[in-house]
N, C-alpha and C positions, 0 to 999 in steps of 0.2 A: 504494500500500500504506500509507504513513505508519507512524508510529510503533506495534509492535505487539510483543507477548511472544512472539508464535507461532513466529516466526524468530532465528537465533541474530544476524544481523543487524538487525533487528528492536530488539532487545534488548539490541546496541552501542549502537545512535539514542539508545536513551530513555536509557541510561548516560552517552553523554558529554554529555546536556544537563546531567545529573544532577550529573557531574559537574563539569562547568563552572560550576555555579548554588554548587556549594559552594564552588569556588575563590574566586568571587565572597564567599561570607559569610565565609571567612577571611582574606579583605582587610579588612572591616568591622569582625570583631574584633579584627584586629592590633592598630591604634589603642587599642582601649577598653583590650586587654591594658598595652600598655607608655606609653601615654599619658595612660591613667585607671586605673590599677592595681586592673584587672579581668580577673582571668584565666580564671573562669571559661567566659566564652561562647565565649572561643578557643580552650580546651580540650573545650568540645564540637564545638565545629565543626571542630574538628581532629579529632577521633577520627572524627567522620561521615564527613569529606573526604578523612582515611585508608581507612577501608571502601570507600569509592566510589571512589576510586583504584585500590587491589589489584583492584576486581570488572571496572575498566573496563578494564585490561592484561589480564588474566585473558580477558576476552571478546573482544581486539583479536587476542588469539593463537588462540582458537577459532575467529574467523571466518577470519584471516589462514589457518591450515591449512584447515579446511572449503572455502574460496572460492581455495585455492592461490594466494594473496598473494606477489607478489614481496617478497624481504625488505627493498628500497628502499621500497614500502608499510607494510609493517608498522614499520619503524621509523620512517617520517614520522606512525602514527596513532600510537603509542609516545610521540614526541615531544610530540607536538600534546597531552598532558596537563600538560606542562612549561608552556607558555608561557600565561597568560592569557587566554582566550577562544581558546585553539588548539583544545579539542575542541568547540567551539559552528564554528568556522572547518570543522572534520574534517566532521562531522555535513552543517552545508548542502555542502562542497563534494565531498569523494568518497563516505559511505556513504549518500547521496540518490541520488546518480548510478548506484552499482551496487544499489540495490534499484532502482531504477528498469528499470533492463539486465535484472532477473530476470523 
């Protein structure tokens, strides 16, 4: 199936890469923020990286209910937005596997 909007899982995939790419660019601008007294691009990429946060929780509990998700699941995909290349880790390891299984 790969990456697609049709499905609500689908739609987590392309989320937490999405997400993960933005954690990624507010690592970048930390630095410029508090090291080169530029705050701007960390305040955009914070606000983006906020949106893309809320929609990817948001969509972890739509599929978590749709796909009746144990809550030990739902809170490890929950998590895996917290940690650094956790939802790039999520994506290839279990919402690859259960589109897969469908």
């Amino acid at each position: 199936m790969g990456y697609t909007f049709k499905t609500p899982l689908g739609r987590l995939r392309i989320m937490a890469i999405l997400e993960g790419l933005s954690y990624i660019a507010l690592g970048v601008t930390m630095p410029l923020k508090y090291l080169h007294d530029m705050p701007t691009p960390n305040y955009i990429v914070g606000m983006i990286h906020g949106v893309l946060f809320i929609v990817y929780c948001l969509l972890v509990i739509q599929v978590a209910i749709k796909m009746n998700w144990k809550l030990q699941m739902t809170f490890m995909a929950l998590l895996a937005s917290l940690i650094p290349f956790g939802t790039f880790y999520a994506d290839w390891r279990w919402f690859k596997m259960m589109e897969i299984k469908q």
